[in-house]
C-alpha positions in Angstrom: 0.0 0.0 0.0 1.1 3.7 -0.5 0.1 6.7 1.6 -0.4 9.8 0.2 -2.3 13.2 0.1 -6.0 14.3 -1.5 -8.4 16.1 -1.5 -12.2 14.0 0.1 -13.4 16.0 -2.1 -12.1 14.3 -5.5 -12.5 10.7 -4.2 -15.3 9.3 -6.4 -18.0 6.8 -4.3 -17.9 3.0 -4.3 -20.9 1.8 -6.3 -21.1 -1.5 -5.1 -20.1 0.0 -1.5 -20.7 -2.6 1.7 -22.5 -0.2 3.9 -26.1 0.7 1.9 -27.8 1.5 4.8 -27.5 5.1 6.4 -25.7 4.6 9.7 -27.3 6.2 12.9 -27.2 10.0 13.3 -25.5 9.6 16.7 -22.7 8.3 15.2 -22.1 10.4 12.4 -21.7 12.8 15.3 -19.6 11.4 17.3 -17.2 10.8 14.3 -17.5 14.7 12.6 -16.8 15.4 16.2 -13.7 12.9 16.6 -12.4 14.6 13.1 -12.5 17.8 14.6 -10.5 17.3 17.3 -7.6 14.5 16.0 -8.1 14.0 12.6 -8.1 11.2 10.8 -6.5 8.6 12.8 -7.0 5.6 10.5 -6.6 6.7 7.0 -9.4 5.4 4.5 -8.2 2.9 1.8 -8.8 4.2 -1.8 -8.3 2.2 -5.2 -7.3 3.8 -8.5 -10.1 4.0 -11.0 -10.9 0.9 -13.0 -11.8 3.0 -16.2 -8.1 4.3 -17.0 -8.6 7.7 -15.5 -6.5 9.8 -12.8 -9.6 10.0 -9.9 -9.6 7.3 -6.9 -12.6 5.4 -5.7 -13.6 5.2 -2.1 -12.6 1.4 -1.2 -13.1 1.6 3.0 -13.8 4.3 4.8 -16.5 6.4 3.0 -18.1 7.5 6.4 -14.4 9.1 7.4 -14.5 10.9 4.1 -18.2 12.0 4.4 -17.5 13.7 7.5 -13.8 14.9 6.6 -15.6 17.2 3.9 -18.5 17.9 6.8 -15.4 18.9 8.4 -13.8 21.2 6.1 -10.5 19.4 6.0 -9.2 20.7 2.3 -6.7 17.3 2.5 -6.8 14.2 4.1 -4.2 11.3 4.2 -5.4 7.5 2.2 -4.0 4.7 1.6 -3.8 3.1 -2.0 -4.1 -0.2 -2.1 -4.1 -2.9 -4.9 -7.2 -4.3 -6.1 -8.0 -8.1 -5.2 -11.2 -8.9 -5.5 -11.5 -11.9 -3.2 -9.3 -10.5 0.0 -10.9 -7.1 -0.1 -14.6 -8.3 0.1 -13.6 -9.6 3.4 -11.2 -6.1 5.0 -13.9 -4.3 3.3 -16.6 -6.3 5.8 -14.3 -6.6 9.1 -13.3 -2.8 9.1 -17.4 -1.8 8.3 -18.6 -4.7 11.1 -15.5 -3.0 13.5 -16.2 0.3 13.3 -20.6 0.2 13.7 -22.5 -2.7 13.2 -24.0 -3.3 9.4 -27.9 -3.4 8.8 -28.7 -6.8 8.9 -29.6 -6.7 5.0 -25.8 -5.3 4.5 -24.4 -8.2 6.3 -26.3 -10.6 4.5 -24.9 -9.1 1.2 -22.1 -8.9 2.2 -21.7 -12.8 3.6 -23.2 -13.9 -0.2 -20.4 -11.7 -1.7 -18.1 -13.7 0.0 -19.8 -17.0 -0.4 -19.6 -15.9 -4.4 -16.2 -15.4 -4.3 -15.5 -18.9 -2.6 -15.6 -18.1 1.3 -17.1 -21.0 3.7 -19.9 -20.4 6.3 -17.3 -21.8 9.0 -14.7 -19.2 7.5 -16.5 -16.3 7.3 -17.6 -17.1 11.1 -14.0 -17.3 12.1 -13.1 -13.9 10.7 -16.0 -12.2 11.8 -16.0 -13.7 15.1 -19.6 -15.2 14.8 -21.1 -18.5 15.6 -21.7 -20.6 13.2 -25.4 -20.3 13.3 -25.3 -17.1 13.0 -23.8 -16.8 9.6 -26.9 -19.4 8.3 -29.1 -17.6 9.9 -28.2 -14.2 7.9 -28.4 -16.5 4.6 -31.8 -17.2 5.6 -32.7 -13.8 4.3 -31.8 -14.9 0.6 -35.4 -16.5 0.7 -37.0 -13.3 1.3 -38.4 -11.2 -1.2 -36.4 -8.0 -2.6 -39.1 -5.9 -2.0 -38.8 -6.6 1.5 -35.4 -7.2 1.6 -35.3 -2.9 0.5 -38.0 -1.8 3.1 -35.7 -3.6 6.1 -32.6 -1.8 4.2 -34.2 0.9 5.2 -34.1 0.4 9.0 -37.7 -1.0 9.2 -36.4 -4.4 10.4 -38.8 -7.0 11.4 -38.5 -8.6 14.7 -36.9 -12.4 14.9 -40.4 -14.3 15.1 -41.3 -12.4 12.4 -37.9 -13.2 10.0 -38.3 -16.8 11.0 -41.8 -17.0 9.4 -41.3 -14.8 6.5 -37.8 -16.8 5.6 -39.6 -20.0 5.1 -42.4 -19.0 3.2 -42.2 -19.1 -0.7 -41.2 -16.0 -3.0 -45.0 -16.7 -4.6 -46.3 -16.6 -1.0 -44.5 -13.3 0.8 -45.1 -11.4 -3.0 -49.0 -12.1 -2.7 -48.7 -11.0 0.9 -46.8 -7.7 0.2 -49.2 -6.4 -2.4 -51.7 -6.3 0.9 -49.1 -5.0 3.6 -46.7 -3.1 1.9 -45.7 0.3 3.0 -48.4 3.4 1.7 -47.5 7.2 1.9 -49.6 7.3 4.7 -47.9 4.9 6.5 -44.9 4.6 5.6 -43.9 2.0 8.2 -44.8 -1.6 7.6 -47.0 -4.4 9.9 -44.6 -7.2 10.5 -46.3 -8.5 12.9 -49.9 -9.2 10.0 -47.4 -10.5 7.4 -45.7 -12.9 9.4 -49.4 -13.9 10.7 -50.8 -13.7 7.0 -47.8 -16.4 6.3 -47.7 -18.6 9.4 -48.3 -22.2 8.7 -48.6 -25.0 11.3 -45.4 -26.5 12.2 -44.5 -30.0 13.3 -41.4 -30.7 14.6 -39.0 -33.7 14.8 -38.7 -33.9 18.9 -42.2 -34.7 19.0 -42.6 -37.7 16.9 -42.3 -40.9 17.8 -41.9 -42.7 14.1 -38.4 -42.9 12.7 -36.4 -41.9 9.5 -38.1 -44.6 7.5 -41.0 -43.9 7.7 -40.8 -40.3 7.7 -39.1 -41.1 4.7 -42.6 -43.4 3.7 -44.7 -40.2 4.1 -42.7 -38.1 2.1 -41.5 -35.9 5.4 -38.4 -33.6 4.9 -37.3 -32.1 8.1 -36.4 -28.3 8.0 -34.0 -27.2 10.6 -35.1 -23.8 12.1 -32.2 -21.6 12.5 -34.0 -19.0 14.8 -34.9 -21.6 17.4 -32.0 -22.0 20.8 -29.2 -23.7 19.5 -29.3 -26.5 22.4 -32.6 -28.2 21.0 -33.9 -30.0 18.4 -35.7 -27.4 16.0 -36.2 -29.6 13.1 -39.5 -29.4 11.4 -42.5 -30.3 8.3 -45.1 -28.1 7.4 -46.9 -31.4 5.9 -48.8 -31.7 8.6 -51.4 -34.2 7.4 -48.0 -36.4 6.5 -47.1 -36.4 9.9 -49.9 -37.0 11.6 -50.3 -39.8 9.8 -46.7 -41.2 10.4 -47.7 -40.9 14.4 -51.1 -42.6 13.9 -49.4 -45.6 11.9 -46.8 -45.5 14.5 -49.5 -45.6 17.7 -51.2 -48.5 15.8 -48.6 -50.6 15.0 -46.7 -50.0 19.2 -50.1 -50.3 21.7 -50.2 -51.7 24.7 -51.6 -54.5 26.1 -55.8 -53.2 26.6 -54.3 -50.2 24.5 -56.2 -48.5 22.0 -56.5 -45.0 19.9 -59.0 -42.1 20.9 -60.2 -39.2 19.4 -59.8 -35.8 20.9 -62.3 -32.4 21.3 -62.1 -29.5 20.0 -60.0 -28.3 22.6 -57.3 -31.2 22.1 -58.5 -33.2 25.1 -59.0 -36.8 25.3 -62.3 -38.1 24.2 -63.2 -41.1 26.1 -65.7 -44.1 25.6 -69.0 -43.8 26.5 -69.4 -44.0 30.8 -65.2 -44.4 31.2 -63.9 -43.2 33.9 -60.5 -41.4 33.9 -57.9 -43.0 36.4 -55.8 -40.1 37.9 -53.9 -42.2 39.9 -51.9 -45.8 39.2 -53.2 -47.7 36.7 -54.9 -51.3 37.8 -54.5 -54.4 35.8 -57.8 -54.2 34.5 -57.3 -50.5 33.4 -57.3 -49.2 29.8 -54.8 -47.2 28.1 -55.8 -44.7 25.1 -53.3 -43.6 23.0 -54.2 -39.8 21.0 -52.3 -37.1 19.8 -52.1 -33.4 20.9 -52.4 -30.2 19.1 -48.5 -30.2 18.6 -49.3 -33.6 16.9 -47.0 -35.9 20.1 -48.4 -39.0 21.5 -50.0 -38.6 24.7 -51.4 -41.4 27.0 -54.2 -41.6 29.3 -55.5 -44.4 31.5 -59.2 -45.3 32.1 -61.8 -47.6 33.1 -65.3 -48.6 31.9 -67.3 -50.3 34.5 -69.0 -53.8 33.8 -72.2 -54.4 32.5 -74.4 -57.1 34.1 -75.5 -59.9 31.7 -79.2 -59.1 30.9 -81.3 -62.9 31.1 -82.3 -63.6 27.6 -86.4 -64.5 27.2 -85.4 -67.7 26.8 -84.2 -68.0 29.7 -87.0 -66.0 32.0 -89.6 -68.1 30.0 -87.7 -71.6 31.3 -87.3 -69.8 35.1 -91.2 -69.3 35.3 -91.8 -72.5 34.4 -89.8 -73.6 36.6 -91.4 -71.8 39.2 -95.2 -72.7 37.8 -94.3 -76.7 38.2 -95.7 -77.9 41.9 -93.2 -78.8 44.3 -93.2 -81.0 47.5 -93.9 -79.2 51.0 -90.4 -78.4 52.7 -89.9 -79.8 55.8 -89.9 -76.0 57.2 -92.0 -73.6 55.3 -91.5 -70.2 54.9 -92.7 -68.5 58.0 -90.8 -71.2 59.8 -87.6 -69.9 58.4 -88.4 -66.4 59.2 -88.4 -67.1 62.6 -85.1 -69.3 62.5 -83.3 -66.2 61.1 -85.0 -64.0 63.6 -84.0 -66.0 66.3 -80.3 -66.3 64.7 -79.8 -62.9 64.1 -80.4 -62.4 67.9 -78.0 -65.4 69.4 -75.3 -64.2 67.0 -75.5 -60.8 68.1 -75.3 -61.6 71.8 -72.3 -64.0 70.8 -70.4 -61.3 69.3 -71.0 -58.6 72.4 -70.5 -61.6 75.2 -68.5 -64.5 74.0 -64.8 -64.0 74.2 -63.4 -63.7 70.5 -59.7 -64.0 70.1 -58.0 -60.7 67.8 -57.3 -63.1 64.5 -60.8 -64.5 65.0 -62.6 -61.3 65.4 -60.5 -59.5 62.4 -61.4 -62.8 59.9 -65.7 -62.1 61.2 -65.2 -58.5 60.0 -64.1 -59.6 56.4 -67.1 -62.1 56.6 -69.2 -59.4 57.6 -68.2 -57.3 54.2 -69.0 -60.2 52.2 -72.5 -60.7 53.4 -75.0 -60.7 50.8 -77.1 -57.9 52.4 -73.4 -55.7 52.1 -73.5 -53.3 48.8 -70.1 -51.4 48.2 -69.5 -49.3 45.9 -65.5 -49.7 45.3 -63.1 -47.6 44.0 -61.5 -50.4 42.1 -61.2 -51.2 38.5 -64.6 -52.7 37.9 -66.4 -50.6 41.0 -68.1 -52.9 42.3 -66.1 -55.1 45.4 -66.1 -58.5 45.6 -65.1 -59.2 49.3 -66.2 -62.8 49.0 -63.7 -63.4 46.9 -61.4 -62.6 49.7 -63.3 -64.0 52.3 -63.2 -67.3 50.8 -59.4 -68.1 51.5 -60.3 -67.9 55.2 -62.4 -71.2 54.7 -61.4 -74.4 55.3 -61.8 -77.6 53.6 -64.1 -78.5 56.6 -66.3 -75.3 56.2 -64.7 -73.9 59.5 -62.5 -70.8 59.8 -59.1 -72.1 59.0 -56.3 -69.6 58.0 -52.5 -68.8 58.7 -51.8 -65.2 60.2 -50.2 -64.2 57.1 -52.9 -65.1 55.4 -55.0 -63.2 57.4 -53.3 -59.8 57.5 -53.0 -60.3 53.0 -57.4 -60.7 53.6 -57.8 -58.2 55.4 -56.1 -55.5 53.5 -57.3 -56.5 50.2 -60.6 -56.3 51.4 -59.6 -52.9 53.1 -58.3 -52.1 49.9 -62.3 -52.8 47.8 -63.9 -51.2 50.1 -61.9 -47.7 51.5 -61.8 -44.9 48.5 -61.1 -41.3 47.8 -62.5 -41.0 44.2 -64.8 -38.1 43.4 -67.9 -40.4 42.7 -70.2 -43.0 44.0 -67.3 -45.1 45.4 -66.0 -42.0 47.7 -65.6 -43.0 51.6 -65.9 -39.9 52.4 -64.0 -38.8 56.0 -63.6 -42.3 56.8 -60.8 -43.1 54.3 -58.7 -39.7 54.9 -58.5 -40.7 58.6 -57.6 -44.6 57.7 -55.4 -43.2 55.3 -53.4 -40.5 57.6 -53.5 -43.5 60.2 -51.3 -45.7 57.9 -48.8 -42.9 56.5 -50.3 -43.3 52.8 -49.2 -39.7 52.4 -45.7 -40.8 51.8 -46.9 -42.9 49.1 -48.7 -40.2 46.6 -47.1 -39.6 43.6 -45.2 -36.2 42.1 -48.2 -34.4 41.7 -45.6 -31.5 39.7 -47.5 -32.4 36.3 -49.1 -30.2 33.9 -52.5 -31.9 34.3 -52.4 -31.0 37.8 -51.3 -27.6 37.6 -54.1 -27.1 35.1 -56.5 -27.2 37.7 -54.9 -24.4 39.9 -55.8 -20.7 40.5 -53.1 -18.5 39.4 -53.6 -17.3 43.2 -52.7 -21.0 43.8 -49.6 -21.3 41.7 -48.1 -18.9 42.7 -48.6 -20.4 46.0 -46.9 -23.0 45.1 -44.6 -21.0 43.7 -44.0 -18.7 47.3 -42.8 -22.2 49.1 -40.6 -23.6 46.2 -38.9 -20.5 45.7 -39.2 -20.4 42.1 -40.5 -16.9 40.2 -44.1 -16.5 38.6 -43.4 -16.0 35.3 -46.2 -13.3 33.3 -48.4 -16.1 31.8 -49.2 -18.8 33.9 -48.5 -21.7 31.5 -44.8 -20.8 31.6 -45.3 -20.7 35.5 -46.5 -24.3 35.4 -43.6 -25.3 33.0 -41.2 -23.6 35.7 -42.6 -25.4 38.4 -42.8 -29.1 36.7 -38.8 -28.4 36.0 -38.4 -27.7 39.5 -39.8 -30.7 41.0 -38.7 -33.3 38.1 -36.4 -34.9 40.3 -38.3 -34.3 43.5 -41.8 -34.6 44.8 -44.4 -31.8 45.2 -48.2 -32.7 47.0 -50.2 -30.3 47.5 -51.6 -29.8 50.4 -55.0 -30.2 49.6 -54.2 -33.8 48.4 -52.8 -35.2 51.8 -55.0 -37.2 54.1 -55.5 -35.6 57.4 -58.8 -34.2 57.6 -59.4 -30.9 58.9 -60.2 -31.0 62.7 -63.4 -29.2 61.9 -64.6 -31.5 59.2 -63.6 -34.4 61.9 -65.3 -33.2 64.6 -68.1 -32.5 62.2 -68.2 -35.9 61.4 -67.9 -37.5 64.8 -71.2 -35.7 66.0 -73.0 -36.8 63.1 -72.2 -40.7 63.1 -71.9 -40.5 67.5 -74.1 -42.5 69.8 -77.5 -42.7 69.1 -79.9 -41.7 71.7 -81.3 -45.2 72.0 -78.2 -47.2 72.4 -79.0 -48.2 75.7 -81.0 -50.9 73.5 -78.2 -51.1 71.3 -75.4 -54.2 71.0 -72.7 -51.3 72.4 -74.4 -51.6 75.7 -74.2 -55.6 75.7 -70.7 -55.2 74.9 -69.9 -52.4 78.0 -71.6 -55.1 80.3 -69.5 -57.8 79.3 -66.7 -56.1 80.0 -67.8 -55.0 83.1 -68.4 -58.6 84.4 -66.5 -61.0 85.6 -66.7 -64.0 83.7 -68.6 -65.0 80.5 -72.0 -67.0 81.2 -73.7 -69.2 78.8 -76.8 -68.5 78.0 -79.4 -70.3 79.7 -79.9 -73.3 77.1 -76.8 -74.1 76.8 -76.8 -74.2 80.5 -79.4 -76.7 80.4 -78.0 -78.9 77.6 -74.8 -79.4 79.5 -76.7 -80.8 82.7 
């Protein structure tokens, strides 16, 4: 290079200059003010004319000579370099990017220039001290339309939400949108905000499906990899969203579980399920359902529920056989009906004075209460899977060959909570036990085994008042909408447990008390068994009653 003397006045401008945009007035200021005081302290870099004559052209540094003549400087010091095409494009970016930032449209130029010339994206990067990413992302703007491309030249520059839907549409597309939204006299600025809405399209994306590369590759799927997105996740994604919707539903069909099966959703993406199902909030039973469907960001979600069964309806067959049956004459039973009436009335009363007199060992007395659940005249309605409970089923492993009570302790103590198990329930419905389970419940620790209850379906159902409640004891900041709020808290808790409080088991004292003096003692217990039973512990030995007094003498 050569330095030498002339006048800013007889340099001739760059046509094909990097900077097109005007820079800020602020720092067209500060520099005319810089000039003033020192000079010129880095010389601009001029080239000789390319058409033969005497004049220079402006090669960097047309701001310093802009201002130099704002100035009045009559002479200024430049530097004459030789022309190379391919090394220049690049000083001629680094000393415009060093000295103030480039429009983003100049940049983008600017990067294609050198991309023309040869440059790689992980070059270019390295010089201009830029990710990567970065430098695709600015190519991104070679899909948008010129027209546009001029307008953000301009310093109107569309926000990044904005770009990222713009860059992916089609030329065709963003053209038939700009007729509507471009810039008037009136208003000379432009809605970014209705042309990136006016081009949106629905976008599926690769983390959320659960088919692989063949057959995305079967449905004709080409992932698109969106360069706005954070660079620490997977941004990949169609815009053939019927394609990939059907890749999911192939996938769901051909990968179900055992009692699995696809459901439809509403029109608000929820779950639709079968007619009378219930939904099961908690762990799944054996007997439980699972329906597969798929959200509105097209991902396989799950949900588990039951559907009660349905009682066998007698065919008219049948009935017609039974009432024939019961038409036909049969013999005179040895003891007719009023004769067992009175048997069971007088049963009823010895067993009840056995069970308040006679002395009943703990085992014995615990295997009479399951007996006493599977009594014919006992209807539960059970919280489990078909809701109905079947104590007898339980009851019957306490029997003996010999029709006698026969059973092992262990045995006993496996009864007895099964049957405990049919017949206490929280659920919201028919089945609920109402105070009875909470306090059976808090008596038996079954707080410590509820699950995370840190989900989204959860959080769903809370106040914002309550979130941020939740929010207050974990520490963790309410964010302005409360669906990020729940995402913050479900992050929070993924590797440790939240219950809230209105989920654990200990009943209010009020609601207990409440209880207590609803189900107390009745005012005519002095009739009642409970009385029988305070005598019999008030005596000192257990009489037999009178005929069995007799019998034995």
């Amino acid at each position: 290079m050569e330095l030498m003397i002339v006048d800013p006045r007889a340099l001739k401008e760059n046509p094909d200059q990097m900077r097109r945009s005007k820079s800020s007035p602020q720092a067209d200021a500060l520099l005319l003010a810089s000039i003033k005081a020192v000079g010129i302290v880095q010389p601009p870099v001029i080239l000789p004319a390319r058409d033969g004559g005497n004049g220079y052209v402006i090669h960097f540094g047309h701001r310093r000579v802009a201002q130099a003549i704002a100035a009045d400087l009559a002479e200024i010091r430049a530097l004459v370099a030789d022309s190379d095409a391919d090394h220049d494009a690049m000083r001629a970016l680094v000393e415009n990017v060093a000295r103030e930032p480039l429009n983003p449209v100049d940049l983008w130029r600017s990067i294609e220039r050198l991309v023309a010339l040869g440059w790689t994206e992980e070059s270019i990067a390295l010089a201009l001290a830029l990710p990567v990413r970065q430098v695709r992302k600015l190519r991104l703007l070679a899909n948008v339309l010129p027209a546009m491309l001029d307008q953000m030249a301009k310093g109107d520059m569309p926000g990044e939400p904005q770009l990222r839907v713009i860059a992916a549409a089609s030329i065709d597309e963003q053209s038939e949108v700009w007729k509507k939204y471009k810039p008037r006299k009136a208003d000379p600025q432009v809605s970014w905000h209705d042309v990136a809405r006016a081009l949106m399209k629905t976008r599926m994306y690769a983390r959320h499906a659960s088919f692989d590369d063949e057959l995305a590759t079967a449905y004709g799927i080409a992932w698109v990899e969106d360069l706005f997105a954070p660079a620490d996740e997977d941004s990949r994604y169609t815009t053939a969203v019927e394609a990939f919707l059907g890749a999911q539903n192939e996938w769901m069909t051909n990968h179900l579980p055992k009692r699995g099966t696809v459901i439809e959703v509403n029109e608000l993406g929820q779950p639709k399920l079968p007619p009378k199902a219930e939904r099961v909030w908690g762990k799944p039973g054996k007997s439980d359902c699972t329906g597969w469907y798929l959200d509105r960001d097209g991902q396989i979600q799950s949900v588990a529920y039951r559907v009660p069964q349905v009682k066998k309806a007698k065919d008219k067959a049948g009935e017609t056989e039974e009432a024939a049956a019961e038409t036909t004459a049969k013999p005179r039973p040895d003891v007719t009906r009023k004769g067992m009436e009175m048997i069971g009335d007088l049963r009823t009363d010895a067993l009840h004075e056995a069970l308040a007199r006679a002395p009943i060992e703990d085992d014995t007395l615990l295997a009479l209460l399951v007996l006493a659940f599977a009594g014919q005249n006992v209807s539960i309605a059970s919280g489990n899977a078909d809701g109905y409970a079947q104590i007898s089923r339980h009851a019957a492993r306490l029997i003996g060959e010999d029709g006698k009570l026969a059973f092992g302790r262990d045995t006993l103590q496996q009864v007895a909570r099964v049957t405990l198990m049919d017949v206490l329930s929280c659920r919201e419905n028919r089945s609920d036990s109402g105070v009875a389970s909470r306090i059976a419940g808090d008596a038996i620790g079954a707080d410590t085994f509820l699950p995370n209850m840190a989900t989204d379906d959860f959080l769903s159902c809370l106040s914002r008042a309550a979130i941020e409640a939740v929010c207050k004891d974990a520490s963790v900041l309410p964010r302005q909408r409360v669906k990020d709020t729940r995402t913050a808290l479900v992050q929070h808790y993924a590797e440790n447990r939240f219950l809230h409080r209105a989920a654990l088991f200990a009943p209010a004292p009020d609601k207990i008390a409440a209880w207590a003096d609803k189900h107390g003692r009745a005012e005519d217990d002095e009739e009642s068994g409970a009385d029988a039973l305070n005598e019999s512990d008030e005596a000192e030995a257990v009489q037999p009653a009178d005929g069995y007094a007799e019998a034995a003498e």
